[in-house]
C-alpha positions as CSV (number, residue, x, y, z in Angstrom):
1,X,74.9,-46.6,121.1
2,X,72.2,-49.0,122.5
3,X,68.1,-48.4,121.2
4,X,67.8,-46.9,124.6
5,X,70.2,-44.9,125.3
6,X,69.3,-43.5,121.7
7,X,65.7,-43.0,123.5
8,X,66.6,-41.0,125.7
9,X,69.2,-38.9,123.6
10,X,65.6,-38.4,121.8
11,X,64.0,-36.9,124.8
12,X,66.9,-35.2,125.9
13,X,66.8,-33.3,122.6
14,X,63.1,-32.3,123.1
15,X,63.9,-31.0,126.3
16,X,66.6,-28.7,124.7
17,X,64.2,-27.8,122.2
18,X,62.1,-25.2,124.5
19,X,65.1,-23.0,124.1
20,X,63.5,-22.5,120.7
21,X,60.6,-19.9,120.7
22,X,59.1,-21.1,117.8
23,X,58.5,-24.7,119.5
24,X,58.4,-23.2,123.3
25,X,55.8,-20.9,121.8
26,X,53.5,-23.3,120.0
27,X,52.5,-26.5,121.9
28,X,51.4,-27.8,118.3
29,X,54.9,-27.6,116.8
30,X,56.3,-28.5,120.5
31,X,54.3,-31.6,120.3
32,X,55.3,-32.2,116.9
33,X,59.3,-31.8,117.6
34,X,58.7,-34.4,120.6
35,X,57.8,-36.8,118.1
36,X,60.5,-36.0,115.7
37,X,63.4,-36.0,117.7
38,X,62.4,-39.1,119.6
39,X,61.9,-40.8,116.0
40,X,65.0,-39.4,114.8
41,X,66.9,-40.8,117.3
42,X,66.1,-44.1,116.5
43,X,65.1,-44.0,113.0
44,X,68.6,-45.2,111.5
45,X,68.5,-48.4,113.4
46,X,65.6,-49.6,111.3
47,X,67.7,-51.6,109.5
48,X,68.1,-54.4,112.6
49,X,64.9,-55.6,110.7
50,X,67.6,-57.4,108.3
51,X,68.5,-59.5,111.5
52,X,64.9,-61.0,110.4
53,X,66.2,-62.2,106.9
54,X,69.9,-63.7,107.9
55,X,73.3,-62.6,109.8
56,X,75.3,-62.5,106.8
57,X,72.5,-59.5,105.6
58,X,72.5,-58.0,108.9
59,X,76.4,-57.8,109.2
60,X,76.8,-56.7,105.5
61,X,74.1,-53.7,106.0
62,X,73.8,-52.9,109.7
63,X,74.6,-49.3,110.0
64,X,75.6,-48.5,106.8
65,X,73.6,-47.2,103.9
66,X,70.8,-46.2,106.8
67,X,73.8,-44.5,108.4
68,X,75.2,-43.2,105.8
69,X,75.4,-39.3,104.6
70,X,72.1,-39.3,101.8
71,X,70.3,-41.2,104.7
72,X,70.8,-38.7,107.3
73,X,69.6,-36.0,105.1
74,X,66.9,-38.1,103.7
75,X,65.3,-39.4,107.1
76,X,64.1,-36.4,108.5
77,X,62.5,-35.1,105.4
78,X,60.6,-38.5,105.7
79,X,59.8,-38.1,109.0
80,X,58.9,-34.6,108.8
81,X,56.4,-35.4,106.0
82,X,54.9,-37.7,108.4
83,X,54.2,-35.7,111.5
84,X,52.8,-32.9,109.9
85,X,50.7,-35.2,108.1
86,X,49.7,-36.3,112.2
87,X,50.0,-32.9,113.4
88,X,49.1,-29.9,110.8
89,X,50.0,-26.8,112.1
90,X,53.0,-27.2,113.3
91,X,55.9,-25.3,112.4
92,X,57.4,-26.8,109.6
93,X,61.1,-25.7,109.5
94,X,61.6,-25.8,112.9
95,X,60.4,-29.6,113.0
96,X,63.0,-30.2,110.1
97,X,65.4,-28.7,112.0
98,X,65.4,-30.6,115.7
99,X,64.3,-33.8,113.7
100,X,67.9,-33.1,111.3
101,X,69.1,-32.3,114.6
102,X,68.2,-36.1,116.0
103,X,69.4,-38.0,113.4
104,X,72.7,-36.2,112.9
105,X,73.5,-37.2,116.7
106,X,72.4,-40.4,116.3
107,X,74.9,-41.3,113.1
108,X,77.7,-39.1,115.2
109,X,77.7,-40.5,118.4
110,X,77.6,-44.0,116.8
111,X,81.2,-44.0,115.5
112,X,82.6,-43.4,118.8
113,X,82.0,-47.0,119.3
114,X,84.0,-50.0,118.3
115,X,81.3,-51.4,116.1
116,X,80.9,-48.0,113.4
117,X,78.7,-47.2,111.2
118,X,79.6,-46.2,107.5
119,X,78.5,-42.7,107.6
120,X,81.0,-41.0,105.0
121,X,79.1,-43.1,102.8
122,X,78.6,-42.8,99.3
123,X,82.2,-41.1,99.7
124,X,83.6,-44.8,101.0
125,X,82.3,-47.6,102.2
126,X,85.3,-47.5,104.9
127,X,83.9,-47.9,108.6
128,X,84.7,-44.9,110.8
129,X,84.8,-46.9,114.5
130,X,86.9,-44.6,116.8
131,X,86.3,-47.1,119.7
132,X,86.4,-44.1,122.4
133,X,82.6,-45.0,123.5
134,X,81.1,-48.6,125.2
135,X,77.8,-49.5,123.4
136,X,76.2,-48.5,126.4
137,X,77.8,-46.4,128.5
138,X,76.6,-45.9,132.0
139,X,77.7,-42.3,132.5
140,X,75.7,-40.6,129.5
141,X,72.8,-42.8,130.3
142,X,73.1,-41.8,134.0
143,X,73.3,-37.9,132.9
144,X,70.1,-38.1,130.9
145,X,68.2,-39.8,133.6
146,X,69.1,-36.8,136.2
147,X,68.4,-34.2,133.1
148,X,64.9,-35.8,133.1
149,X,64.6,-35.7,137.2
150,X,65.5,-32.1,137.4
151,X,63.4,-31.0,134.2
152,X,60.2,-32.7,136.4
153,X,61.4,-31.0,139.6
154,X,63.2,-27.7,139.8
155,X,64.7,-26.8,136.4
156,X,63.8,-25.5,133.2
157,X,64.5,-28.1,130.8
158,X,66.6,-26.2,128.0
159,X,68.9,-24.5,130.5
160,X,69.0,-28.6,132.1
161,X,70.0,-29.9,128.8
162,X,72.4,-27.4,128.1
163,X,74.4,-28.1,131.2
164,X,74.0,-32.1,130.9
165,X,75.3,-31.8,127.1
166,X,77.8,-29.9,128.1
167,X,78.7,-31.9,130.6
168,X,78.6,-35.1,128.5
169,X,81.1,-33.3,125.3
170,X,83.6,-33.1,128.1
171,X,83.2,-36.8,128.8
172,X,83.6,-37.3,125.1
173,X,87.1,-35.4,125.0
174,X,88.2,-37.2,128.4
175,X,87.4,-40.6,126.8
176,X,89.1,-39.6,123.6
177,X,92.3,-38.4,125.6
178,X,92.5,-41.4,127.4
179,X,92.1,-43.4,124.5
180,X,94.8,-42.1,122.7
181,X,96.8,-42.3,126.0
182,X,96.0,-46.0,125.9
183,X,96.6,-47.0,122.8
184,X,100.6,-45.0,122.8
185,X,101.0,-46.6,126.4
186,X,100.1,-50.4,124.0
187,X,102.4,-49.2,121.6
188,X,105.4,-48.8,124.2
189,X,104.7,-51.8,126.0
190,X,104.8,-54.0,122.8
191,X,106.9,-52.5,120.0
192,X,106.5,-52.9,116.5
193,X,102.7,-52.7,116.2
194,X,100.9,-51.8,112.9
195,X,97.8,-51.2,114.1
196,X,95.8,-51.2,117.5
197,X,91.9,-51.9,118.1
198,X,91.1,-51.1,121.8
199,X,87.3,-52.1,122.3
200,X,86.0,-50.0,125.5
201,X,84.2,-51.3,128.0
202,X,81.6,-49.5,130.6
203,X,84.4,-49.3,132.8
204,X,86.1,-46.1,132.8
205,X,89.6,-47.7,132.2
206,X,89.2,-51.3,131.1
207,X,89.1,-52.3,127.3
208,X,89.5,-55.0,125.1
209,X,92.3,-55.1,123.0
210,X,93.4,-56.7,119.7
211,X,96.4,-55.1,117.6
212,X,98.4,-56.4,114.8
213,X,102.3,-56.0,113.7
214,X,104.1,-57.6,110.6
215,X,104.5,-60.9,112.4
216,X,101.9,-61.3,114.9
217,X,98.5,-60.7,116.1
218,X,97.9,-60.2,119.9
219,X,95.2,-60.0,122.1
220,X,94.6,-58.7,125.8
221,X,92.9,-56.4,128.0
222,X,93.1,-53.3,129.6
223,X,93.1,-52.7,133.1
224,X,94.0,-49.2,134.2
225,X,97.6,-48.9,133.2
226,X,98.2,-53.1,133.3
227,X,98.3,-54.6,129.8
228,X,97.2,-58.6,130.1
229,X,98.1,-59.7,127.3
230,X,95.8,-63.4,126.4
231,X,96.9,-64.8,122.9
232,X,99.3,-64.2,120.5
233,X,99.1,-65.6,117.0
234,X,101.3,-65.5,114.1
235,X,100.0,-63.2,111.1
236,X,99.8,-65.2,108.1
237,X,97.8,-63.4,104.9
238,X,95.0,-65.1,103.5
239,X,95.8,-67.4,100.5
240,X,93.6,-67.2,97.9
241,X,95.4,-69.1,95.5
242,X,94.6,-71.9,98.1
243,X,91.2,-73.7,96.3
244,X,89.9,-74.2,100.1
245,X,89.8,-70.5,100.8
246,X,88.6,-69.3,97.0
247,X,85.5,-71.9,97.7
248,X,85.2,-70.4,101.4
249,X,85.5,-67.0,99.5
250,X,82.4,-67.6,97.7
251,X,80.0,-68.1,100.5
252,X,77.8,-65.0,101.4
253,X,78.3,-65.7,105.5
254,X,82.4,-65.5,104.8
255,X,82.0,-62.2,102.8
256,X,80.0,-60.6,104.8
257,X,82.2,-61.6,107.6
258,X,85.5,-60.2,106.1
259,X,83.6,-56.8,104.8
260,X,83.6,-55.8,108.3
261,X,86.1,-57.3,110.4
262,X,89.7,-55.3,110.3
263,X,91.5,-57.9,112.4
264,X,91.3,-61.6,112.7
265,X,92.6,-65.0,112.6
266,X,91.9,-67.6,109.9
267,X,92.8,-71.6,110.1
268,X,92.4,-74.6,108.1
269,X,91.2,-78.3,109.2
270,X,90.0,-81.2,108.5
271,X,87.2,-83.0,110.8
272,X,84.8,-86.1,109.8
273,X,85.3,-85.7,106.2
274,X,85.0,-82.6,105.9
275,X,87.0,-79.1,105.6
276,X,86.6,-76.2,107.8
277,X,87.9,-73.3,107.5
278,X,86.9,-70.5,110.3
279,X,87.6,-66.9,110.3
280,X,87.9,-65.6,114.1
281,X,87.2,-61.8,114.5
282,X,90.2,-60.7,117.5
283,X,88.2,-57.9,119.1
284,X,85.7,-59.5,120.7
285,X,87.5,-61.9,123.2
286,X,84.9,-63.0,126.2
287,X,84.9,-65.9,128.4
288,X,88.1,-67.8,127.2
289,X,86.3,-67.5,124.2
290,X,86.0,-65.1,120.3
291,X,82.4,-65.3,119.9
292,X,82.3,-63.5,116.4
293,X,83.0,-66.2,113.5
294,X,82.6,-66.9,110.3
295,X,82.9,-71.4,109.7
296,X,82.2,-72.8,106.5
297,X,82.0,-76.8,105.7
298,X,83.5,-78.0,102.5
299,X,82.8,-81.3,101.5
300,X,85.5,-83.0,99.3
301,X,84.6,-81.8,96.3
302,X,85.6,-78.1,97.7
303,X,81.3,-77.8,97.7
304,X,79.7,-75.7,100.7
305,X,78.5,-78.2,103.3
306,X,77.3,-74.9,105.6
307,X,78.5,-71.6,106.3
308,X,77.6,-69.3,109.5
309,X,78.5,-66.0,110.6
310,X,77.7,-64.2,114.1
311,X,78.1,-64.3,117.4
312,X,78.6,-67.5,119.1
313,X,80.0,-68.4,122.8
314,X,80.6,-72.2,122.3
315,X,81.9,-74.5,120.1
316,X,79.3,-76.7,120.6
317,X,76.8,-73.6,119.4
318,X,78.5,-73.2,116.7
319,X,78.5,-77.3,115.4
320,X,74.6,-77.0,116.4
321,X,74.4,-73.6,114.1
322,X,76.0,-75.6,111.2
323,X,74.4,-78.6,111.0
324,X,70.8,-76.4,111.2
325,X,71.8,-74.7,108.7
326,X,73.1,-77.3,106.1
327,X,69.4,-79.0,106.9
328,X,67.9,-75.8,105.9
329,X,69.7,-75.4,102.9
């Protein structure tokens, strides 16, 4: 999910906390919990710090080992450790627990999204992206908000949390049904697919799509039950006995790239000299456009020229991109 709608998943938690006596009881250890489940909530996401360093270290490491299952055990300990250190007094197994409590949610509710997290790591390094959930999602932000308006007015806010929560893991299942629903209605519309990546949207019914079978990739979108379909490419595997792609192979923006993307489209070509070969992730189609992209330029001598990976929106961006970073280098 988005930082905020972590947020607030932070104070929601803190509201549901008062059904605890030991934190309803002790405004110390209340206070304390506050702190910890807000932190929790957004505690995993310290690693968009990397953004700082370069994309390829961002992509590579963003939600992953600060998702993964030693961190989620690990981070509340820390942040336990800390509060009490701010806040003696407080209850310190209940703080443990609603602080375990935050960060848990936080890892879970982040594989519902197309993006993922690798949080059955050190098991595998596989991302688990279910794809069921938009980044932000107007709904569960919307819930929170009127959980916070009633706690301040007219209702207790345990008993409010309970209800919104309950509410919002019914949404969960809905979206997951409909999902599902989607992606065999894909399947029957266009036989033969291997594989099907449906991005959601904060539309209830529209999604991105990108799906693969033996011969082809295609992309489209989802608009209630009317499949649009946008491209279609033929599936060719990537050769590696090719020298262009083993150099491309080497560069740290092309790995990265290919560590997280399960579906894209690769091409070869030649331009001023030089040799570009671009990897194009197929989930992300926006504006006539597929905005995540790994390019790398190979001079003749099968030497990296530059090499970026990341979002982009224009062809023009992207040449900019390149020729900044090949000054830089």
């Amino acid at each position: 999910m988005d930082t905020a709608t972590h947020i607030v998943m932070g104070f929601g938690l803190a509201g549901l906390a008062t059904l605890d006596p030991a934190v309803a009881q002790n405004p110390l250890t209340y206070h304390a919990v506050m702190i910890g489940v807000v932190a929790g909530s957004v505690i995993p996401d310290i690693d968009t710090v990397l953004k700082l360093k370069d994309n390829a270290t961002y992509i590579r490491n963003h939600r992953g080992m600060t998702h993964s299952l030693p961190a989620t055990m690990l981070w509340p300990f820390i942040l336990t450790a800390i509060i009490l250190a701010i806040v003696p007094g407080a209850n310190l197994s209940h703080l443990l627990l609603w602080t375990l409590s935050a960060v848990s949610i936080h890892v879970f509710v982040d594989i519902f999204n197309a993006y993922g997290t690798q949080a059955v790591r050190p098991f595998t390094s596989k991302w688990v992206a279910l794809g069921t959930i938009n980044i932000f999602d107007p709904f569960i932000f919307s819930m929170h908000l009127l959980g916070f308006a009633i706690w301040q007015t007219i209702g207790h806010p345990g008993i409010t949390f309970v209800l919104i929560y309950s509410v919002i893991s019914v949404y969960y299942v809905f979206r997951g049904v409909y999902h599902r629903s989607t992606i065999n209605y894909i399947k029957r519309r266009i036989p033969g697919l291997t594989k099907v990546y449906l991005s959601p949207t904060m539309r209830w019914s529209h999604y991105h799509l990108a799906a693969e079978s033996d011969a082809h990739f295609y992309v489209g979108k989802i608009n209630g039950r009317k499949l649009h379909l946008i491209d279609q490419f033929d599936r060719k595997p990537i050769d590696f006995d090719n020298q262009l792609i083993q150099s491309a192979a080497q560069d740290k923006n092309v790995r990265a790239f290919l560590s997280f993307s399960p579906i894209y489209h690769w091409e070869i070509s030649e331009r001023g000299g030089r040799n570009i070969i671009q990897f194009t992730d197929l989930r992300y189609y926006s504006k006539g456009t597929y905005p995540f992209t790994a390019t790398v330029w190979l001079d003749k001598n099968l030497s990296v020229q530059s090499s970026y990976t990341g979002w982009v929106f224009s062809e023009q961006k992207l040449r900019k991109k390149l020729v900044l970073a090949r000054v830089n280098s």
